[in-house]
C-alpha positions as CSV (number, residue, x, y, z in Angstrom):
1,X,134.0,80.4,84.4
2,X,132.2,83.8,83.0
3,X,133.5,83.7,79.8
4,X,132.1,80.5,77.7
5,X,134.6,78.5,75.7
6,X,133.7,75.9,73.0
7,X,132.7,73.4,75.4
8,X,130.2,75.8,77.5
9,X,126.4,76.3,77.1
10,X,125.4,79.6,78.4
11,X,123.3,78.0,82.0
12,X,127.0,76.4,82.5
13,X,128.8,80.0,83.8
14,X,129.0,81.9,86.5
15,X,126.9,84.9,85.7
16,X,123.7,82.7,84.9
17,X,124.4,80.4,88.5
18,X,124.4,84.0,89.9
19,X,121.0,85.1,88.5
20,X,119.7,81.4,89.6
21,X,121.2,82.1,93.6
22,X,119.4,85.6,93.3
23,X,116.4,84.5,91.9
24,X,116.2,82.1,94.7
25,X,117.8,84.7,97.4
26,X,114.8,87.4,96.4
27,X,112.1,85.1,97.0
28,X,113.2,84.2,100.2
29,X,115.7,86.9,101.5
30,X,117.7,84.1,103.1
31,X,119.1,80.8,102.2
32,X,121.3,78.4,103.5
33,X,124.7,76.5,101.6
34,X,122.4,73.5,101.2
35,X,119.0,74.8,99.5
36,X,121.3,76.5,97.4
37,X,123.1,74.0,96.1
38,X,120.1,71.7,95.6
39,X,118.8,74.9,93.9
40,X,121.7,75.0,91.8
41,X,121.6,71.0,91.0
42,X,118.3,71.1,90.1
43,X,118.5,74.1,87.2
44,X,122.1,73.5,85.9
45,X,123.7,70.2,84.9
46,X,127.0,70.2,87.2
47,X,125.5,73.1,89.3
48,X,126.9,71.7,92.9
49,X,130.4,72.8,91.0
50,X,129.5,76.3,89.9
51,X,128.5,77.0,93.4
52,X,131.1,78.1,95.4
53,X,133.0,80.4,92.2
54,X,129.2,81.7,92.6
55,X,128.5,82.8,95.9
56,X,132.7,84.2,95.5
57,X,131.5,86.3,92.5
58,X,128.2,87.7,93.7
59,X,130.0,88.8,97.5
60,X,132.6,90.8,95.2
61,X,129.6,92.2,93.0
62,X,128.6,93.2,96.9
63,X,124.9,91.1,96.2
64,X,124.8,88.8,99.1
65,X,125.7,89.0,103.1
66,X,127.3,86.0,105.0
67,X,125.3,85.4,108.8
68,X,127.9,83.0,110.5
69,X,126.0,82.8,113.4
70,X,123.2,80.8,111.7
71,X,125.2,80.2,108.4
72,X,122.7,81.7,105.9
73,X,123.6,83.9,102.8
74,X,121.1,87.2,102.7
75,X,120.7,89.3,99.7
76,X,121.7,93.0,99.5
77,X,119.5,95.3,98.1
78,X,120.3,98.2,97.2
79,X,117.9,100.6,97.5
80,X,117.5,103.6,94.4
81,X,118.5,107.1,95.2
């Protein structure tokens, strides 16, 4: 999933869904699952699969926030010292 093979194209990883979700996630600071994924759909063939190894890889990076009590993902951002 981040490193290409033969059968890749470079929108079809990981690291470029990620810069689609925070593209998305800085214009809006919040964002549900679905806009998202329709997000996703709409700028990557196959997005809707790239989507949860995504969101797993930015929350390890430490680049988003999960609100359960209205299930919305929130950017981090981190602020330069």
């Amino acid at each position: 999933m981040i490193r290409l093979n033969k059968h890749d194209t470079v929108r079809q990883n990981v690291v470029y869904a990620s810069f689609v979700v925070a593209s998305l996630l800085k214009r809006r600071r919040v964002a549900t699952y679905d806009e998202i994924r329709k997000k996703l759909s709409k700028e990557i063939d196959g997005g809707e699969f790239l989507m949860i190894d995504t969101l797993c890889f930015m929350y390890a990076l430490g680049m988003i926030r999960y609100h359960a009590e209205n299930d919305m993902l929130e950017i981090i951002r981190h602020e330069a010292k």
